[in-house]
N, CA, C and O atoms as a GROMACS GRO file, in nm:
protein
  324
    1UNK      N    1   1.105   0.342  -0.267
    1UNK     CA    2   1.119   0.467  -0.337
    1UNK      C    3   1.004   0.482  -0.436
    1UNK      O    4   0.974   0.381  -0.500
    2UNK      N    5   0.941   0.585  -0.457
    2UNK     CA    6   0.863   0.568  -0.524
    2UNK      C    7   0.910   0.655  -0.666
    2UNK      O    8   1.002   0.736  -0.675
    3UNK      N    9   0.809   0.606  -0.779
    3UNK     CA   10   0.864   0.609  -0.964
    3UNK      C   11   0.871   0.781  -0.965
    3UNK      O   12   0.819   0.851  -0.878
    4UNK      N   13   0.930   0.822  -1.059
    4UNK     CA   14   0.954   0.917  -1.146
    4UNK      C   15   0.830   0.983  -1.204
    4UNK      O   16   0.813   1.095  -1.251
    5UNK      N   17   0.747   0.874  -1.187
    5UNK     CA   18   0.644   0.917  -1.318
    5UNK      C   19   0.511   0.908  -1.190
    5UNK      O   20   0.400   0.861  -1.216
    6UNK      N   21   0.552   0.968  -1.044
    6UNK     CA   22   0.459   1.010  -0.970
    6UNK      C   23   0.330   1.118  -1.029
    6UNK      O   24   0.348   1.220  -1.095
    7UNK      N   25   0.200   1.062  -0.984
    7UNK     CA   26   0.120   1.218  -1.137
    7UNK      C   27   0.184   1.335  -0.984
    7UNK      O   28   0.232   1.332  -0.871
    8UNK      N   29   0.121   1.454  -1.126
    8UNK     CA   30   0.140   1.584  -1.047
    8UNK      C   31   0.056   1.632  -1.023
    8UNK      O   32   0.074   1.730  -0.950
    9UNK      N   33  -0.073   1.606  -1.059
    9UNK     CA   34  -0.244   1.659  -1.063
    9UNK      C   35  -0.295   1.548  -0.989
    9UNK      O   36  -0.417   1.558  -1.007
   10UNK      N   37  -0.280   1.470  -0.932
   10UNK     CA   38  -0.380   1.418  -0.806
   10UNK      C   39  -0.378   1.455  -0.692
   10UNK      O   40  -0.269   1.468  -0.635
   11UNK      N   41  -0.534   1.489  -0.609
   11UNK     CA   42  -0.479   1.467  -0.475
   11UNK      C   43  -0.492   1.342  -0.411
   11UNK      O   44  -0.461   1.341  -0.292
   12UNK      N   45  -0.528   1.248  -0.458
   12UNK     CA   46  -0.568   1.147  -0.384
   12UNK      C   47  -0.407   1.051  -0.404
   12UNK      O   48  -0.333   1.062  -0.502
   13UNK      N   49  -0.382   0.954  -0.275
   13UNK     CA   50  -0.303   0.834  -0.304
   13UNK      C   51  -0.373   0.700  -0.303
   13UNK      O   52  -0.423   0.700  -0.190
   14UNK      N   53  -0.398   0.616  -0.345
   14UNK     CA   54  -0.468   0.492  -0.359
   14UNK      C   55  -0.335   0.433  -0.339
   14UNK      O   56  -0.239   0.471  -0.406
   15UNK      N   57  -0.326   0.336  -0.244
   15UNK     CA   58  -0.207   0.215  -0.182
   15UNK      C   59  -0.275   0.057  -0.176
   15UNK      O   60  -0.396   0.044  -0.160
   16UNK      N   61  -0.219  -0.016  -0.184
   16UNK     CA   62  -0.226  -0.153  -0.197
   16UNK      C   63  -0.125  -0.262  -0.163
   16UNK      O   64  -0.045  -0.318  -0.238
   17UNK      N   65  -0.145  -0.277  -0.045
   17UNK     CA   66  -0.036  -0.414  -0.057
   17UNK      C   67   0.094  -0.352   0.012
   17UNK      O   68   0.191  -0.326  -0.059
   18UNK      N   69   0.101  -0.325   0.164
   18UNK     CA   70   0.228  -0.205   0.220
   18UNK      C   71   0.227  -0.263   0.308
   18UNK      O   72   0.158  -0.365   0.310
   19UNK      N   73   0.312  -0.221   0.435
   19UNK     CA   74   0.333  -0.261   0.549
   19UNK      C   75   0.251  -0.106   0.617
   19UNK      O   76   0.198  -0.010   0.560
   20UNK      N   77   0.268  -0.133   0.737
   20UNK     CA   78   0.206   0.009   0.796
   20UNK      C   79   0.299   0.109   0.774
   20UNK      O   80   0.265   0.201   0.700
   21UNK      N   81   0.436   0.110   0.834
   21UNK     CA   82   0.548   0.213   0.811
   21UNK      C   83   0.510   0.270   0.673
   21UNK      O   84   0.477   0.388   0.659
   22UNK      N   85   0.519   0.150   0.536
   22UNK     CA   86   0.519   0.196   0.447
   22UNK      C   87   0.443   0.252   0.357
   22UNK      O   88   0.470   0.290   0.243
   23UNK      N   89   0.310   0.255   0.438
   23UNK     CA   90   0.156   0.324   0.403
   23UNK      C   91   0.223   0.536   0.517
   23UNK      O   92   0.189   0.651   0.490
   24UNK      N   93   0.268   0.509   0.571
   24UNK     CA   94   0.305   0.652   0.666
   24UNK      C   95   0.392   0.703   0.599
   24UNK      O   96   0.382   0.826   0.598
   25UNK      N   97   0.499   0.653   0.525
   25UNK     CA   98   0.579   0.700   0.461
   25UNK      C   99   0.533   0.787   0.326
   25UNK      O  100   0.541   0.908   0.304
   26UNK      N  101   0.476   0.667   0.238
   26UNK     CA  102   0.420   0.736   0.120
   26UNK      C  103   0.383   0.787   0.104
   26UNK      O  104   0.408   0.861   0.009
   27UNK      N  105   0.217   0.810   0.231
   27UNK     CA  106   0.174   0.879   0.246
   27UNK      C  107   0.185   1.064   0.312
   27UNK      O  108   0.114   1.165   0.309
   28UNK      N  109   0.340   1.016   0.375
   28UNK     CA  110   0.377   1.123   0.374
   28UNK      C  111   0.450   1.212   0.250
   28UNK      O  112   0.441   1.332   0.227
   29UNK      N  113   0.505   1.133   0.198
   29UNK     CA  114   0.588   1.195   0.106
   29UNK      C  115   0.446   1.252  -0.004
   29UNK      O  116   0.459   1.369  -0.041
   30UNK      N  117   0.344   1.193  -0.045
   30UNK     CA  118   0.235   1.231  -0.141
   30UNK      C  119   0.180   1.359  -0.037
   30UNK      O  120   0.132   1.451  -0.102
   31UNK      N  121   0.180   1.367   0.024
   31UNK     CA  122   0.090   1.520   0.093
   31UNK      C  123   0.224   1.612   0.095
   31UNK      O  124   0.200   1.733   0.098
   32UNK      N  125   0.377   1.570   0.095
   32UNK     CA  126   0.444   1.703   0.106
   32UNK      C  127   0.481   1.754  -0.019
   32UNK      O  128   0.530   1.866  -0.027
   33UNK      N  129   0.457   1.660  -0.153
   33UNK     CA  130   0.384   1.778  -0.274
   33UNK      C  131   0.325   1.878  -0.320
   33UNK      O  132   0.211   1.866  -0.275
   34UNK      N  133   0.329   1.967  -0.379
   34UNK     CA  134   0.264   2.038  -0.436
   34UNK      C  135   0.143   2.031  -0.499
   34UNK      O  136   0.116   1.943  -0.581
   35UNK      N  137   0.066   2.122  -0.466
   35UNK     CA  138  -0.078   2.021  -0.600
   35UNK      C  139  -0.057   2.219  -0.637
   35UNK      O  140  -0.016   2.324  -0.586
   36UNK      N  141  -0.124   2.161  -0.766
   36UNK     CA  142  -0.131   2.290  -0.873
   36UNK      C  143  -0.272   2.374  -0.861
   36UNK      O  144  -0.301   2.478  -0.919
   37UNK      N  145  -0.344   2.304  -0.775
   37UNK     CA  146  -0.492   2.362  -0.700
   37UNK      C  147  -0.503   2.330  -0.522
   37UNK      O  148  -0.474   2.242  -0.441
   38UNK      N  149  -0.570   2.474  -0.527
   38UNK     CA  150  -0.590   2.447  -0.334
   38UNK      C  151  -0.631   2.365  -0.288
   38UNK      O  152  -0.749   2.388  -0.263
   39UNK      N  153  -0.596   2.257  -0.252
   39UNK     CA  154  -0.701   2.167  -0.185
   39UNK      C  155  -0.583   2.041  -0.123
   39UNK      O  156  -0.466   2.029  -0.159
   40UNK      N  157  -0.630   1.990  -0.060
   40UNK     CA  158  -0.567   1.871   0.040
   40UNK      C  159  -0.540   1.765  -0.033
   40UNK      O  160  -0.619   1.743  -0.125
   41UNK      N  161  -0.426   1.673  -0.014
   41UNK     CA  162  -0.379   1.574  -0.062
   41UNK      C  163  -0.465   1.418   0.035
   41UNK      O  164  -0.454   1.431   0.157
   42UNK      N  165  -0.496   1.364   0.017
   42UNK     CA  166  -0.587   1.254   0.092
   42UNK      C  167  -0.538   1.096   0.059
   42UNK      O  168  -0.482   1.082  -0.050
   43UNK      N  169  -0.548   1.022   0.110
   43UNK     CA  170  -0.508   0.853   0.123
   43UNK      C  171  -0.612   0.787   0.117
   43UNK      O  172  -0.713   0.811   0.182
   44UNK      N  173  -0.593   0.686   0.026
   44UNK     CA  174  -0.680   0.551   0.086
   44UNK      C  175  -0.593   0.423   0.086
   44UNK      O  176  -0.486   0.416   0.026
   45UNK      N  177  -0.646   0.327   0.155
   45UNK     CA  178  -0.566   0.232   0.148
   45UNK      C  179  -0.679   0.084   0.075
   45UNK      O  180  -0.799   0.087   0.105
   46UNK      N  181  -0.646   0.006   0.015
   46UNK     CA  182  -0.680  -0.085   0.013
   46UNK      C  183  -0.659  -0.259   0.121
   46UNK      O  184  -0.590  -0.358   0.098
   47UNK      N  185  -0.721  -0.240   0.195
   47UNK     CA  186  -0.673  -0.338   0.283
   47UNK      C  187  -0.704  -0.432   0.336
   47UNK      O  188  -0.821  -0.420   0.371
   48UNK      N  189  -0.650  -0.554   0.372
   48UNK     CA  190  -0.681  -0.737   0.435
   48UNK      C  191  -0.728  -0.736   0.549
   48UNK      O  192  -0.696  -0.639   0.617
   49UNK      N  193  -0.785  -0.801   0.589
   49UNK     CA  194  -0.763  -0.854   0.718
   49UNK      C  195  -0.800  -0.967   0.745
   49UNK      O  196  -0.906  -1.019   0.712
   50UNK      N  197  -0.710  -1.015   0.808
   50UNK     CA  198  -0.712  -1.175   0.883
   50UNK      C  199  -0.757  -1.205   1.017
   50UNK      O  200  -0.687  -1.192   1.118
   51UNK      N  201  -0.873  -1.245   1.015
   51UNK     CA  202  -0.892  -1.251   1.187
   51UNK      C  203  -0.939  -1.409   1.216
   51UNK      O  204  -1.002  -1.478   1.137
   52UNK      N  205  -0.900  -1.443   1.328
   52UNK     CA  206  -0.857  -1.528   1.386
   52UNK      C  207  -0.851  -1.539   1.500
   52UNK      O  208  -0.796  -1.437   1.544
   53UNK      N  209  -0.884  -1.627   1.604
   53UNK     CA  210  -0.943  -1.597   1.776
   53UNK      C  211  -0.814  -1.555   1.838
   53UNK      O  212  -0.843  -1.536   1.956
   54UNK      N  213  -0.676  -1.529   1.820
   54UNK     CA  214  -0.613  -1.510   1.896
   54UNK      C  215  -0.508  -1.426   1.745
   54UNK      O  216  -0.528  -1.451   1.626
   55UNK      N  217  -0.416  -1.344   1.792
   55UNK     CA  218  -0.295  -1.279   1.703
   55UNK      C  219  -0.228  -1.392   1.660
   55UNK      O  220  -0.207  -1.407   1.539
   56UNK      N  221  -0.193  -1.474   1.740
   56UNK     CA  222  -0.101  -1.588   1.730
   56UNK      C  223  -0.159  -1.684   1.590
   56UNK      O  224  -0.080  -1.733   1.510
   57UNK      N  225  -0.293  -1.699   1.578
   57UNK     CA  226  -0.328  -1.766   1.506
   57UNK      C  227  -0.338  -1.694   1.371
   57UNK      O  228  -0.309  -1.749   1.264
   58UNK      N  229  -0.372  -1.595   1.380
   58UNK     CA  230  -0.378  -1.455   1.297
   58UNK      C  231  -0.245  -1.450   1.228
   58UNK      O  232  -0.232  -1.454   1.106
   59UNK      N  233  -0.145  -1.441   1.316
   59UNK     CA  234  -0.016  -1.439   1.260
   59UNK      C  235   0.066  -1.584   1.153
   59UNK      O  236   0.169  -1.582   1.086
   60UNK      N  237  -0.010  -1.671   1.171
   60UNK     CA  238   0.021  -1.791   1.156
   60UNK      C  239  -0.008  -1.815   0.973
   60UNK      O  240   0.045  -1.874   0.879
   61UNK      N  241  -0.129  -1.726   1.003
   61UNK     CA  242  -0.198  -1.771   0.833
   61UNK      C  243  -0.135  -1.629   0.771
   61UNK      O  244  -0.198  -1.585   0.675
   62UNK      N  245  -0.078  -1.592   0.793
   62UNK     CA  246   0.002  -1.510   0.733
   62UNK      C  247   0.118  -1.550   0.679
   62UNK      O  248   0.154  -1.532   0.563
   63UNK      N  249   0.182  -1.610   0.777
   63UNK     CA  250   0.302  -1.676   0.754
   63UNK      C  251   0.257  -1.733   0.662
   63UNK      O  252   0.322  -1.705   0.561
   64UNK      N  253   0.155  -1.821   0.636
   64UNK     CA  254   0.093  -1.911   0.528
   64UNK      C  255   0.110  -1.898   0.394
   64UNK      O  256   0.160  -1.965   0.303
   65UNK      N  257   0.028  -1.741   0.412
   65UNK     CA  258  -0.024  -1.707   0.274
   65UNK      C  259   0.157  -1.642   0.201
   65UNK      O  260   0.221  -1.667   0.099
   66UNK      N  261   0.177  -1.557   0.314
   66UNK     CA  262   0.361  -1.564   0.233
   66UNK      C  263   0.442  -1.642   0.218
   66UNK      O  264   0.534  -1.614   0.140
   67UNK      N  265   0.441  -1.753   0.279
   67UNK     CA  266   0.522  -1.902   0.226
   67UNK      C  267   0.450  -2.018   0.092
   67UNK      O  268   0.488  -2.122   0.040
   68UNK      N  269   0.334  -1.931   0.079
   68UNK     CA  270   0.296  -2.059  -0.039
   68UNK      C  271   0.264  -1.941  -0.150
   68UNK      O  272   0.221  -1.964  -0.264
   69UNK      N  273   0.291  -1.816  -0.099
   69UNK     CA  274   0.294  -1.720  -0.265
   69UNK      C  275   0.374  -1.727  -0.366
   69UNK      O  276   0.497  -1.730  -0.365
   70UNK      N  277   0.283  -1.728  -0.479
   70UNK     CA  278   0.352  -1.716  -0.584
   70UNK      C  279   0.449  -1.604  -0.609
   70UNK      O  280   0.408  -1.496  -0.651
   71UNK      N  281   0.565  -1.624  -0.588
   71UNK     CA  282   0.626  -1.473  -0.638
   71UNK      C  283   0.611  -1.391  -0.732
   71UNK      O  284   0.602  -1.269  -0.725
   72UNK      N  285   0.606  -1.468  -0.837
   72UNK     CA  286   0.580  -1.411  -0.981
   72UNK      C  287   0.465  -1.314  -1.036
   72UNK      O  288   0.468  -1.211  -1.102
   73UNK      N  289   0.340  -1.408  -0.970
   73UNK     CA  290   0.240  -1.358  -0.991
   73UNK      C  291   0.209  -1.205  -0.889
   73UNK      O  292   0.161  -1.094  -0.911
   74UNK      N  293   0.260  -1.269  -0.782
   74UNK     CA  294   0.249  -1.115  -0.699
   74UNK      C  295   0.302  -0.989  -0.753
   74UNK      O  296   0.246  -0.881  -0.736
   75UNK      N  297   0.438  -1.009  -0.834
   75UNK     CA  298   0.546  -0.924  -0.897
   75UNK      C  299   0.467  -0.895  -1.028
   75UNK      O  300   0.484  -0.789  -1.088
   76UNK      N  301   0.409  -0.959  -1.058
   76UNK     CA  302   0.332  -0.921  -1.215
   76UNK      C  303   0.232  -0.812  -1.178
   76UNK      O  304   0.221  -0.701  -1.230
   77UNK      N  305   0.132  -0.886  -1.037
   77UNK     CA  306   0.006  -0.795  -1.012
   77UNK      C  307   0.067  -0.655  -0.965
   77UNK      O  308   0.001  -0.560  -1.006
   78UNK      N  309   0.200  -0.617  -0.873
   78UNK     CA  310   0.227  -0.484  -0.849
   78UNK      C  311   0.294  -0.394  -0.970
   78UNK      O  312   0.331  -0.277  -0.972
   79UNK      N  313   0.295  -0.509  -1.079
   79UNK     CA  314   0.362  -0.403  -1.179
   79UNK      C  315   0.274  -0.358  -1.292
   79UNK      O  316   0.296  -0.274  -1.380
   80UNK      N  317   0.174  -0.430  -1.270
   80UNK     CA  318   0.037  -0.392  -1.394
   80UNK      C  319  -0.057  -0.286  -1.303
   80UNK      O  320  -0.139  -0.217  -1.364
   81UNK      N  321  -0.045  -0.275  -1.168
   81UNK     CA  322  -0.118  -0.199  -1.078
   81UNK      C  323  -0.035  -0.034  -1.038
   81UNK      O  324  -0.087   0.044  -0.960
   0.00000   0.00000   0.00000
């Protein structure tokens, strides 16, 4: 869900750190706003990538990096961001 304190004067969304669904979602919900000037609502994403000779292996260091994360610190960085 996204905050209360969405601005009302941007068009842009800057995202960080989503799943895909949840980059389509937001991004939908930020363009079916209103903007208070004509012009288009637009996305960017900030984004990883892991590559690796096969998905399988790809998928693996993923698993990685979310089994040895710090929770805390992750929860600190999305709430100062």
């Amino acid at each position: 869900m996204l905050r209360a304190t969405w601005p009302r004067v941007s068009d842009w969304y800057f995202t960080n750190g989503n799943s895909i669904e949840g980059v389509k979602r937001r991004s939908t919900i930020f363009a079916a706003k209103p903007l208070p000037i004509a012009t288009r609502s637009r996305s960017g994403i900030n984004a990883f990538l892991i590559a690796r000779d096969t998905d399988q292996e790809a998928k693996q260091v993923l698993h990685d990096i979310i089994a040895h994360a710090d929770v805390e610190a992750v929860n600190a960085f999305g709430d100062a961001v």
